[in-house]
N, C-alpha and C positions, 0 to 999 in steps of 0.2 A: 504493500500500500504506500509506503513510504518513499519506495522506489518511484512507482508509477508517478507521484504527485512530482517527487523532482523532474522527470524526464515530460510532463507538462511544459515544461520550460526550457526546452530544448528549441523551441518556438521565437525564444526571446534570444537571441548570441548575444544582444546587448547586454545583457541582463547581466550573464555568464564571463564576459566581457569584465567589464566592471567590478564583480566580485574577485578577480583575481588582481586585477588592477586597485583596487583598497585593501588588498591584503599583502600587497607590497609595497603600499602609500603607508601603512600605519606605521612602518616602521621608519619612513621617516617624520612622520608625527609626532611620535612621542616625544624624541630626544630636544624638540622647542620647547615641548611642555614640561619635561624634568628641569632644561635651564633655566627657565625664567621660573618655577618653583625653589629652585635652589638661592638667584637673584632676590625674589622677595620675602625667603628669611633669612636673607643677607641684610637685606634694608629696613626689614623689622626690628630686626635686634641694636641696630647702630644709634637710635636715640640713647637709648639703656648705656648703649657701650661708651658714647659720648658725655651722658649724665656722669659716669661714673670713673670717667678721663676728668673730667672737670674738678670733682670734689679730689681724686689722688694728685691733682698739680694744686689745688689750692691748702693740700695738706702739706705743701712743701717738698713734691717729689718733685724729679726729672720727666719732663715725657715717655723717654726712651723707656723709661723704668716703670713709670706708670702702665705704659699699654703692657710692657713685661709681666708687671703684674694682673692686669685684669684677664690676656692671654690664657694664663694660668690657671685662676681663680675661678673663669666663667668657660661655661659648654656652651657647644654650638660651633656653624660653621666659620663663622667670622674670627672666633676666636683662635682658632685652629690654625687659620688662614694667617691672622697673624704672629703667632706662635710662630709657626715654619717660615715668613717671612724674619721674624726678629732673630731667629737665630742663623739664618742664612746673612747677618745685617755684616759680621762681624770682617766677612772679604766686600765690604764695601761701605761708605756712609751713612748715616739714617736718612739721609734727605732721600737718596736711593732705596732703601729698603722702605719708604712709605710709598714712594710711588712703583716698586715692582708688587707693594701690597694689594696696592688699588688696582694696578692690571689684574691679577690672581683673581680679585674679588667679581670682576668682569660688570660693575657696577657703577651706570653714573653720576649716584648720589656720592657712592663713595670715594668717587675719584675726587668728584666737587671739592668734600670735605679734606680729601689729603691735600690739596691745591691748597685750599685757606691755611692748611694748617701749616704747610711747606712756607707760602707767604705771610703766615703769622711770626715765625722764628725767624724767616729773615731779618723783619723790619722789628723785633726787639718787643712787640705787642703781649698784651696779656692775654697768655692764654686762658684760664681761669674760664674768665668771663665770655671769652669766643666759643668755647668748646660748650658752654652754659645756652646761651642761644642758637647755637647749629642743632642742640640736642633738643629743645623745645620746639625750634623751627622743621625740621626735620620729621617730629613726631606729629606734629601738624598734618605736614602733609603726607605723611603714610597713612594716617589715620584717615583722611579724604580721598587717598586714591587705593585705598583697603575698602571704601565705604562706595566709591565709586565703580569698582570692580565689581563686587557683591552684585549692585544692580543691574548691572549691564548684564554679567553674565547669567541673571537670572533671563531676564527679558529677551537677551542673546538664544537663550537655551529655546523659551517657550517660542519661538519662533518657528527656530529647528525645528521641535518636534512636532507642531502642529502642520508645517509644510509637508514634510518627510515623512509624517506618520500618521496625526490624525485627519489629514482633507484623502490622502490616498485611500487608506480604509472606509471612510465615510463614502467617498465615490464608491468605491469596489462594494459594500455592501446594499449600495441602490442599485448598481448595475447587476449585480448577481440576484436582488428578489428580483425583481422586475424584467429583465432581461437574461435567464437561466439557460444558459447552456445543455442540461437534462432536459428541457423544452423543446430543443431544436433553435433556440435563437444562433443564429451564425454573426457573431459580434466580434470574430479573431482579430480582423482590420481593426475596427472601433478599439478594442483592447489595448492592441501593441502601441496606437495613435496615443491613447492616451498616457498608459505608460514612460513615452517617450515625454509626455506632456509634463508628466509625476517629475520626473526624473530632470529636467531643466528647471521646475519649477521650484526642486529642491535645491540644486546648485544655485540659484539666482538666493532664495532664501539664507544658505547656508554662507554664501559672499556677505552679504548684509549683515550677518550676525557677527562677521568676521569683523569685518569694517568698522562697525560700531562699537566693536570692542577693541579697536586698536591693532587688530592681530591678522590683518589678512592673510597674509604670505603666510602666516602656520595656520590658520585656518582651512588653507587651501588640500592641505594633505591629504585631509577626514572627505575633502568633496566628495571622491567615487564612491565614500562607505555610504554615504548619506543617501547618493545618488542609486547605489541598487539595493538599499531598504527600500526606500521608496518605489523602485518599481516592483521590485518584489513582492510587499507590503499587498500594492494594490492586485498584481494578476494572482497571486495566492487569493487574498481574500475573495476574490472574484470567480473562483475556480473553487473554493471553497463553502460559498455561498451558493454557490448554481449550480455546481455539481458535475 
């Protein structure tokens, strides 16, 4: 039974098509979403890490000794990160070993912040008080585009699915009562037209969501998975409906 229903869709090459073409897209999909996972609790944690640079320089440490310590003291990727930088520091200067940090960190907040901090010790400025407002400032706006994210990709998502998932089934299940195959309706044309229809109208959806979240070009990976759900979606349910 299970046989027969796949080889239904021997009808569809696009179909067929595409699901191999998204099962070799996902693999490059992921690894954007692990980076920029890894990126933002990278940028999460650096208020904290800043708040707590500020209070070890105004207790009278060194910088260099202050990040040594918090390094240390604190988990997580950043800390880690600078760990393995500070102690690679020793064949080269600190001013260096902040900025191969900030590369390692692969992050633009925290490049931003090595930059001020790099031209805070040149020009003799207190740190104290800089590293006290980058840390508040900072926390700001993670907290906004933490809060901005959230929605987006909620909104982002239900688009997705209701393109890709719920209008294909809602179609396929009018066309399978009313137009049933077990009847003798001959609707294969009409079908595959529309399928085809499902299937751009998922891509066009599934770019949008992309777009509006900032992320198109990795968005772009997921398109064929999206694209033969959705055809799928609909000539299954329609085949499944009508019989």
């Amino acid at each position: 039974m299970i046989f027969g229903f796949l080889e239904s869709f021997n009808d569809s090459p696009l179909l067929l098509y595409l699901a191999v073409i998204a099962v070799a897209c996902i693999g490059g999909g992921i690894p954007p979403m692990l980076e920029r996972r890894r990126r933002r609790a990278i940028e999460n944690a650096l208020p904290t890490f800043l708040e707590a640079l500020s209070d070890s320089v105004g207790a009278g440490r060194g910088l260099q000794e202050a990040m040594m310590e918090q390094s240390e003291s604190n988990d997580g990727l950043l800390a880690s990160l600078l760990s393995e930088t500070l102690k690679e520091a020793h064949a080269s200067s600190f001013e260096a070993s902040l900025t191969a940090f900030a590369a390692k960190t692969r992050s633009s907040q925290v490049q931003r912040v090595m930059m001020l901090i790099e031209t805070a010790i040149q020009q003799d400025s207190g740190l104290r008080d800089i590293l006290s407002d980058l840390s508040r400032d900072y926390e700001r706006l993670n907290d906004l585009m933490n809060q901005r994210e959230t929605e987006l990709s909620g909104r982002g998502m239900l688009i997705i699915i209701f393109v890709s998932v719920g209008l294909p089934v809602l179609i396929a299940f009018i066309v399978g009562l009313f137009a049933p195959a077990s009847k003798g309706f001959q609707i294969t044309a009409f079908n595959q037209t529309f399928s085809l229809f499902f299937a751009a109208a998922s891509a066009v959806g599934v770019s949008v969501s992309g777009r509006m979240m900032g992320r198109l070009r990795d968005t772009l990976w997921w398109l064929p998975m999206w694209m033969a759900i959705s055809m799928g979606l609909y000539l299954g349910a329609v085949k499944a409906v009508g019989g």
